[in-house]
C-alpha positions in Angstrom: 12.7 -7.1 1.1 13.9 -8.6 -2.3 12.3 -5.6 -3.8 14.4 -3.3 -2.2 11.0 -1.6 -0.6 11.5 0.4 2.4 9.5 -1.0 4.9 8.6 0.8 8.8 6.5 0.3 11.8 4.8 3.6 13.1 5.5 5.1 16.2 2.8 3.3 18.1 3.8 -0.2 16.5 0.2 0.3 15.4 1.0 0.4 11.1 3.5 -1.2 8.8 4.4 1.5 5.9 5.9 -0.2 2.9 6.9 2.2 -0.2 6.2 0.7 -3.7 7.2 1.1 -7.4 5.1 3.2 -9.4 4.4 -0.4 -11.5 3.1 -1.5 -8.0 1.0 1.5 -7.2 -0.4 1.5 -10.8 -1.2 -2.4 -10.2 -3.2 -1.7 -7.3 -5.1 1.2 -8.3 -6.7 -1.0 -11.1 -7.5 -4.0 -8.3 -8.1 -1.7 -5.2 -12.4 -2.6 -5.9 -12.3 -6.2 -6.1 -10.3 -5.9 -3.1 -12.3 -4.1 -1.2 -15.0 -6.1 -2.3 -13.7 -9.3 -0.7 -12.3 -8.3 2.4 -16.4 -7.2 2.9 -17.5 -10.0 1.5 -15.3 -12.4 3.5 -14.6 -10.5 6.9 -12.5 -13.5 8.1 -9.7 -13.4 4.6 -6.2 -13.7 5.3 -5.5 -10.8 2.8 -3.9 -8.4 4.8 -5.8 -5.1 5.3 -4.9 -2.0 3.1 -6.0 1.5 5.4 -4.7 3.9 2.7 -2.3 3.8 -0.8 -0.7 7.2 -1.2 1.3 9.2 -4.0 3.4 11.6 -2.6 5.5 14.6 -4.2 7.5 17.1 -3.1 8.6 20.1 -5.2 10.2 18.6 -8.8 11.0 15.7 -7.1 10.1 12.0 -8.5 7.1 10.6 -6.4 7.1 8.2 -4.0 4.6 5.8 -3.5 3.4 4.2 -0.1 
């Protein structure tokens, strides 16, 4: 994308995994309830659904955030 996000399909085509900027991660963790609020609220939203936002970090190594 016009990000420059890496972006790939699990091995059973089942789950997109899209990495994100630690400005989007940080934007997310501070709407993540509302979110999950509406997509219970309104079981039939558009809003795609979110199974997990992860930080990851190896060693002295820069995070990377999925």
């Amino acid at each position: 994308g016009k990000s420059g996000a890496f972006m790939f399909f699990t091995k059973d085509q089942r789950f997109l995994l899209k990495t994100m900027t630690k400005e989007d991660f940080n934007a997310w963790m501070k709407m993540f309830k509302s979110y999950f609020q509406h997509v219970n609220c309104f079981k039939e939203s558009l809003l795609a659904r979110v199974y997990g936002v992860y930080s990851i970090q190896m060693d002295d190594k820069e995070p990377v955030y999925l």
